[in-house]
C-alpha positions as YAML, in Angstrom:
chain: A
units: angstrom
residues:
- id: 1
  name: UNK
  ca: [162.59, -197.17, 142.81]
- id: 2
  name: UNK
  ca: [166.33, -197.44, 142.67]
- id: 3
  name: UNK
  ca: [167.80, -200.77, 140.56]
- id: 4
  name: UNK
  ca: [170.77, -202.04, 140.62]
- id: 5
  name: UNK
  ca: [173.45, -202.35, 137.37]
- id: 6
  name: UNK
  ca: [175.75, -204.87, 136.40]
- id: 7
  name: UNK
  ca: [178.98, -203.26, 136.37]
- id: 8
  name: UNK
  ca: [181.61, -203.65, 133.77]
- id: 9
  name: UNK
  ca: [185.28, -205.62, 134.14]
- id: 10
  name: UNK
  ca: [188.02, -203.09, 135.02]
- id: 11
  name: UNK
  ca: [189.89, -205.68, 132.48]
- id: 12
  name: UNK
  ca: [189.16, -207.86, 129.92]
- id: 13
  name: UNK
  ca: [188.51, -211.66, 130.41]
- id: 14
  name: UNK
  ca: [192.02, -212.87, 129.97]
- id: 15
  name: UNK
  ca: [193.31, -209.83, 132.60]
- id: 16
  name: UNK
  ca: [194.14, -212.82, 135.31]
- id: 17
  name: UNK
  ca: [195.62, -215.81, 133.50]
- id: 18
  name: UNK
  ca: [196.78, -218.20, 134.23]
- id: 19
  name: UNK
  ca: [195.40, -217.86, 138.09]
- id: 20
  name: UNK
  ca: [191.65, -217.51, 136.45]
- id: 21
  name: UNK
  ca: [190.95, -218.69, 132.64]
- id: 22
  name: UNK
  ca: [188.60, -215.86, 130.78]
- id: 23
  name: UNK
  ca: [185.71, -218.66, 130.42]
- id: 24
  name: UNK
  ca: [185.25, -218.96, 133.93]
- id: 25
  name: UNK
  ca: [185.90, -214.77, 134.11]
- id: 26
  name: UNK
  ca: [183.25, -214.39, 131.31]
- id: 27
  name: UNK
  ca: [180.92, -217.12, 132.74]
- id: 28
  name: UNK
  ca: [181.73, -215.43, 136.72]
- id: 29
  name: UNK
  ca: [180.29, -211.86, 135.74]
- id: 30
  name: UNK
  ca: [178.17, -212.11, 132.68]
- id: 31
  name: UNK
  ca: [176.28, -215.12, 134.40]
- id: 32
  name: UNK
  ca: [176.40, -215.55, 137.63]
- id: 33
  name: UNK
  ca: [177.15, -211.75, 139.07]
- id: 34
  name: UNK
  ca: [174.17, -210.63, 136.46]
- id: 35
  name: UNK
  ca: [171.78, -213.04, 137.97]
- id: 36
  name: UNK
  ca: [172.32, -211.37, 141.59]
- id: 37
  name: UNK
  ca: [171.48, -208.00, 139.79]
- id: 38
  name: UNK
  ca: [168.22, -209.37, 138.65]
- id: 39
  name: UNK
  ca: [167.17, -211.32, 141.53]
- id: 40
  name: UNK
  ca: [167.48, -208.10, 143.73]
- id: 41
  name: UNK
  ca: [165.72, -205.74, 141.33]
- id: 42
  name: UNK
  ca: [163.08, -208.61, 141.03]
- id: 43
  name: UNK
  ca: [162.73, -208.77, 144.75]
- id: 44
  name: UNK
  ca: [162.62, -204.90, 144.92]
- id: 45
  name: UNK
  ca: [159.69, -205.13, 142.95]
- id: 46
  name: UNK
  ca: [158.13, -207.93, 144.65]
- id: 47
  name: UNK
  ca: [158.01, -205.91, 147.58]
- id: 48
  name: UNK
  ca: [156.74, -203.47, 146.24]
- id: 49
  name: UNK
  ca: [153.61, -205.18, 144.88]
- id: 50
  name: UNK
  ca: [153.82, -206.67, 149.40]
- id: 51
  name: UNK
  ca: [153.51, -202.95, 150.27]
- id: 52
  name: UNK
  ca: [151.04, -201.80, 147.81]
- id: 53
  name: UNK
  ca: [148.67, -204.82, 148.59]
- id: 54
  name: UNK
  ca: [149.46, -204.76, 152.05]
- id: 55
  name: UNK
  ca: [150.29, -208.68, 151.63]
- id: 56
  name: UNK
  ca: [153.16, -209.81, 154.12]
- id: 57
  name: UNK
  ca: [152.62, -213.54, 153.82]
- id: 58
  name: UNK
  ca: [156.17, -213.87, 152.24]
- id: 59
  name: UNK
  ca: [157.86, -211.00, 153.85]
- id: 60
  name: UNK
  ca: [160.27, -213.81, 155.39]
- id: 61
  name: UNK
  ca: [161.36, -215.32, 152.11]
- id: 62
  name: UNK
  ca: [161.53, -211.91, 150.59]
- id: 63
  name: UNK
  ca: [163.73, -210.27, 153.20]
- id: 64
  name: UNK
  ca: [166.15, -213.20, 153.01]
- id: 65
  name: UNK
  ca: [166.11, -212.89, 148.59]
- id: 66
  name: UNK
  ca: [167.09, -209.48, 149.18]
- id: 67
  name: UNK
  ca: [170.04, -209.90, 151.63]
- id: 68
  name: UNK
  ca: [171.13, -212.60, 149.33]
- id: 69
  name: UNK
  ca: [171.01, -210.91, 146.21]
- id: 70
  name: UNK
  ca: [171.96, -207.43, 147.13]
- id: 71
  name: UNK
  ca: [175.24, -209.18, 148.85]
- id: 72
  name: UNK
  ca: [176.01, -210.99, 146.18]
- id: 73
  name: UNK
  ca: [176.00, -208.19, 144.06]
- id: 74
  name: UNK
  ca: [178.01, -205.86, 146.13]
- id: 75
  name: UNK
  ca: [180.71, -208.67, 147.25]
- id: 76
  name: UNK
  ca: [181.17, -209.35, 143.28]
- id: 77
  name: UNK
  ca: [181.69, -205.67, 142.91]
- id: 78
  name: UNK
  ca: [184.04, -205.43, 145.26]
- id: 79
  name: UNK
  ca: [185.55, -209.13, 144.08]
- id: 80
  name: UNK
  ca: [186.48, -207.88, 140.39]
- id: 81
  name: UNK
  ca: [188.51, -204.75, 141.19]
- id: 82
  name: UNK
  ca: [190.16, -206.49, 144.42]
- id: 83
  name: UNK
  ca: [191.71, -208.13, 141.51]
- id: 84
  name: UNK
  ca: [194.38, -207.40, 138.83]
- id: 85
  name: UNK
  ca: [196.99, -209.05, 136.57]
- id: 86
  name: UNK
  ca: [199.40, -206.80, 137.73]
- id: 87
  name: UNK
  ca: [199.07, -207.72, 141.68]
- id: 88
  name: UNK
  ca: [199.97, -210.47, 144.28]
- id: 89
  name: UNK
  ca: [202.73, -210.21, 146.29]
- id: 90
  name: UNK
  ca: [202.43, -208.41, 150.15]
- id: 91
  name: UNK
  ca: [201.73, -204.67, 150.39]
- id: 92
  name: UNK
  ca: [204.96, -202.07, 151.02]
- id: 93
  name: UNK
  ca: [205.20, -198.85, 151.66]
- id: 94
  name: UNK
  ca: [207.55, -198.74, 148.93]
- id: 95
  name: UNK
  ca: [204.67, -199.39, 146.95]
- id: 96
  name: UNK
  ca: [202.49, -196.59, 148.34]
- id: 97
  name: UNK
  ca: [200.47, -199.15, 150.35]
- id: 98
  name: UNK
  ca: [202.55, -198.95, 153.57]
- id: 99
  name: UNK
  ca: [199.27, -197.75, 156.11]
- id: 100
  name: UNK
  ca: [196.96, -201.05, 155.27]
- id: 101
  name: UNK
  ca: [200.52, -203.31, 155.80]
- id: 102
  name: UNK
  ca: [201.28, -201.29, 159.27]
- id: 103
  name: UNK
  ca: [197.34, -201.99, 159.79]
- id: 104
  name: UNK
  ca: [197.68, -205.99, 159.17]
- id: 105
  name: UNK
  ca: [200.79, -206.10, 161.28]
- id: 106
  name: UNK
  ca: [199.04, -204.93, 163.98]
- id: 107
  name: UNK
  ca: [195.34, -206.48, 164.00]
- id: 108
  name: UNK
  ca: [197.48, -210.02, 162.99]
- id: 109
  name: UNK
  ca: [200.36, -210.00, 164.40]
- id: 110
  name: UNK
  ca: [202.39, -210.27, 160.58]
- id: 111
  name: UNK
  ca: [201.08, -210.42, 156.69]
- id: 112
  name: UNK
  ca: [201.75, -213.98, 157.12]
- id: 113
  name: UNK
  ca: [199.74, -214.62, 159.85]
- id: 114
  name: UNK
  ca: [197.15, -212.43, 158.14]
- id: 115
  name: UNK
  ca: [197.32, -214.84, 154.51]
- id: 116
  name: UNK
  ca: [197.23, -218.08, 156.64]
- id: 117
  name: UNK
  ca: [194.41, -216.76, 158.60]
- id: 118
  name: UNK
  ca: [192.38, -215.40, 155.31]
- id: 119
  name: UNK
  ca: [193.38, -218.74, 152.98]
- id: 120
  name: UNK
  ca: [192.06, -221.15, 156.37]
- id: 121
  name: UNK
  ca: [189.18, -218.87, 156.57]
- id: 122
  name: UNK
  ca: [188.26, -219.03, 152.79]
- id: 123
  name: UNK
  ca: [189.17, -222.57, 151.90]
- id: 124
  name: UNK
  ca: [187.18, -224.08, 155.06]
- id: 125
  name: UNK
  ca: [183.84, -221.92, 154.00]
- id: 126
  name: UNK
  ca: [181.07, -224.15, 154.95]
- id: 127
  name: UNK
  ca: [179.20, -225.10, 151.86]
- id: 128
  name: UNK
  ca: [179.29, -221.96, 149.26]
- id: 129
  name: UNK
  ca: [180.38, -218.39, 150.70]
- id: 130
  name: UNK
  ca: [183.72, -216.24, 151.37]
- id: 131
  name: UNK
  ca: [186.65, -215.12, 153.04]
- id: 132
  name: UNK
  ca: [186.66, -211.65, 154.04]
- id: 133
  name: UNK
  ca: [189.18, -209.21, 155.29]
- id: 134
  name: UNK
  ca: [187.27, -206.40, 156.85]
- id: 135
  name: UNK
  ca: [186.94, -202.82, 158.87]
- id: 136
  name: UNK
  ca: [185.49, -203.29, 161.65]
- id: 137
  name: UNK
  ca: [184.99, -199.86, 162.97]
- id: 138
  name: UNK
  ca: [184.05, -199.96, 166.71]
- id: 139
  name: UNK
  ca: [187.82, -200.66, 167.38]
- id: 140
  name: UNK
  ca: [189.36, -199.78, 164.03]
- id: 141
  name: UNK
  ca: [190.89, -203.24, 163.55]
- id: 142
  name: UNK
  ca: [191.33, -205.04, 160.42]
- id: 143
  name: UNK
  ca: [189.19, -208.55, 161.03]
- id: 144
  name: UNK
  ca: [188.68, -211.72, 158.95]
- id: 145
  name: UNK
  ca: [184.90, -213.03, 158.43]
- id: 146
  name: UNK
  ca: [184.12, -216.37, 157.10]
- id: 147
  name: UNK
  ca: [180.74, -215.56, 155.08]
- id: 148
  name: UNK
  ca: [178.55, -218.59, 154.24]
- id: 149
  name: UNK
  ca: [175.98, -217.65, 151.24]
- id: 150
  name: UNK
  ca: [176.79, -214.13, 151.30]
- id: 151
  name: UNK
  ca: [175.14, -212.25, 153.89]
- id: 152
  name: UNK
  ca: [175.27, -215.00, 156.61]
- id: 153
  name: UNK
  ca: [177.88, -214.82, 159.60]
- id: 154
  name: UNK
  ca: [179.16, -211.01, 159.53]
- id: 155
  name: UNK
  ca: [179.91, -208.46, 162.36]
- id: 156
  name: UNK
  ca: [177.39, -205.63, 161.81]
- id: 157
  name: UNK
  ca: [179.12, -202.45, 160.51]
- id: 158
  name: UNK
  ca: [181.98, -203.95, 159.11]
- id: 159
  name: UNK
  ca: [183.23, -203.14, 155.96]
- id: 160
  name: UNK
  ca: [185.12, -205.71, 153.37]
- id: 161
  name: UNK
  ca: [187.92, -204.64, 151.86]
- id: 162
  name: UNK
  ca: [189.54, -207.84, 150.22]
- id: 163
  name: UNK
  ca: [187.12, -210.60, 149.53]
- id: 164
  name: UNK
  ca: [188.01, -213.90, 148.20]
- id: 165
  name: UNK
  ca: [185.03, -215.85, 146.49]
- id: 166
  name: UNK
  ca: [185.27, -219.36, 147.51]
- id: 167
  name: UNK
  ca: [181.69, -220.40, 145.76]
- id: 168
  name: UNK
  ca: [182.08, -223.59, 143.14]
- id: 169
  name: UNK
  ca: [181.35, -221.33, 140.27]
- id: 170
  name: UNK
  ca: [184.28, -219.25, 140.79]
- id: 171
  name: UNK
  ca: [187.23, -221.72, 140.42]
- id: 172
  name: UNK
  ca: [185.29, -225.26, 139.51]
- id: 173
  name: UNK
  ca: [185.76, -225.17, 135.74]
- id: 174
  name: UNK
  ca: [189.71, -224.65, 136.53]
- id: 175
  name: UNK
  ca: [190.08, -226.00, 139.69]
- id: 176
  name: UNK
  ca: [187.84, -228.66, 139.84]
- id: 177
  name: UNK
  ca: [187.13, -229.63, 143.57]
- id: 178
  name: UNK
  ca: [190.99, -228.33, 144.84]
- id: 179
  name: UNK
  ca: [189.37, -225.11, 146.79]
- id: 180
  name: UNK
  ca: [192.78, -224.90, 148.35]
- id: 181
  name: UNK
  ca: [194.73, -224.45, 145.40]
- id: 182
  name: UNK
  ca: [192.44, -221.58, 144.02]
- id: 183
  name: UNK
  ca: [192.48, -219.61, 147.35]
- id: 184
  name: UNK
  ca: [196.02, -219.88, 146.88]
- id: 185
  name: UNK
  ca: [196.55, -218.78, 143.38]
- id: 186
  name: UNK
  ca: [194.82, -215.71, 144.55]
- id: 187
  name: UNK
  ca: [196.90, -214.44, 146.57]
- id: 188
  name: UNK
  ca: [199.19, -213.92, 143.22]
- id: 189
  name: UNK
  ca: [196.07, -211.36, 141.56]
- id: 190
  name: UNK
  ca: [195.51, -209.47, 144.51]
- id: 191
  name: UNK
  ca: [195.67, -205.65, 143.97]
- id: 192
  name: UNK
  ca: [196.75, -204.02, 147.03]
- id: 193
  name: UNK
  ca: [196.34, -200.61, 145.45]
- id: 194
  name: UNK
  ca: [192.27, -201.66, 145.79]
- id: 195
  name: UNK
  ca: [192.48, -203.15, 148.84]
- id: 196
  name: UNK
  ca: [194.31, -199.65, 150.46]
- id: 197
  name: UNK
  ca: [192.15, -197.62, 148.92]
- id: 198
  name: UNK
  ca: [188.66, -199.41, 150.28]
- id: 199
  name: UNK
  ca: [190.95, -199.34, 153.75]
- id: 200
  name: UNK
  ca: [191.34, -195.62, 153.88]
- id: 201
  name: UNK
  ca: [187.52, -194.96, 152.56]
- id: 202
  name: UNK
  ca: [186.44, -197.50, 155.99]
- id: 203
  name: UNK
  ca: [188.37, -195.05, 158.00]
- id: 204
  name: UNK
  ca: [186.98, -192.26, 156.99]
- id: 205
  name: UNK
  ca: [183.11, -193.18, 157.53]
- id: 206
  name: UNK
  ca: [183.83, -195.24, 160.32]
- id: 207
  name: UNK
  ca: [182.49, -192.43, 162.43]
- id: 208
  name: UNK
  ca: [179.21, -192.73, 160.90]
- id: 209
  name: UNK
  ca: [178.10, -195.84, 163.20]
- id: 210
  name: UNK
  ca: [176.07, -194.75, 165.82]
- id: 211
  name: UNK
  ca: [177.73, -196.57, 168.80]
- id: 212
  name: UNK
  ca: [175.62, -196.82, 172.23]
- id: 213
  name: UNK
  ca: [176.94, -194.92, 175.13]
...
């Protein structure tokens, strides 16, 4: 049975200060990221035990724990190297990064209209979730999803790229209740170099959907 890992911090906890304080970095990954790692391995086994009994009275709940938990995990693990003390700013090509900014231009019209899209999008999440910019590989556009939890509301086959977290536990301790302000102190930590790398890696396997004729 494959498990899942917590993975380690491409930096330290102090890598993003001022934009995030290392308590809430420390508390984000070593808390909060571990406990999706568990809950999905948990749920892995619980099925498990469903299958081997042949016992599908809480296949419902089950399914859902999974989805939760295995998105959680893999949006955090995207979520930490998205991010770098080194970043913000808009990507160049001066800066090596010039195919993902010709790709926002054209799927938004400008980077600005792309920020002001992604910060409405991740500041207005319903509830806890995230603002996600994404492949979406049936027309090969760059798209922004608004996830609630973190499976819910999500084209199918998309891949995310640049996710923003916009669940209490990311920003509260800092923040306090100003979402707005943390979603845009982000923008200041983003690493581009990520994001254009997870851009050209969507491209690549975007011919592995199986589209109907």
């Amino acid at each position: 049975m494959a498990t899942y890992t917590l993975p380690e911090l491409p930096y330290d906890y102090s890598a993003l200060a001022p934009v995030i304080s290392p308590e809430i970095i420390e508390l984000h990954h070593d808390k909060h990221h571990a406990a999706y790692v568990k809950g999905a391995n948990d749920t892995l086994e619980q099925l498990a035990e469903a299958r081997d009994k042949d016992q599908w009275g809480s296949i419902n709940g089950l399914e859902k724990n999974l989805a939760f938990h295995l998105s959680g995990h893999i949006l955090h693990s995207i979520y930490w190297h998205n991010m770098t003390g080194d970043g913000g700013g808009e990507p160049l090509e001066k800066d090596g990064v010039g195919e993902l900014a010709d790709a926002l231009a054209e799927s938004f019209g400008s980077f600005a209209k792309f920020k002001a899209q992604l910060t409405k999008a991740s500041a207005t999440t319903q509830g806890s979730g995230w603002g996600v910019l994404a492949y979406e590989p049936v027309t090969g556009r760059l798209i922004v999803e608004q996830i609630y939890d973190h499976q819910g509301n999500v084209g199918q086959g998309s891949v995310p790229i640049l996710v923003f977290d916009a669940w209490e536990h990311a920003f509260y301790l800092q923040y306090k209740n100003q979402k707005v302000d943390f979603i845009e102190a982000m923008w200041r930590v983003v690493n581009w170099q990520d994001v254009a790398k997870r851009y050209a890696a969507a491209k690549e396997r975007a011919n592995n959907l199986l589209l109907a004729p």
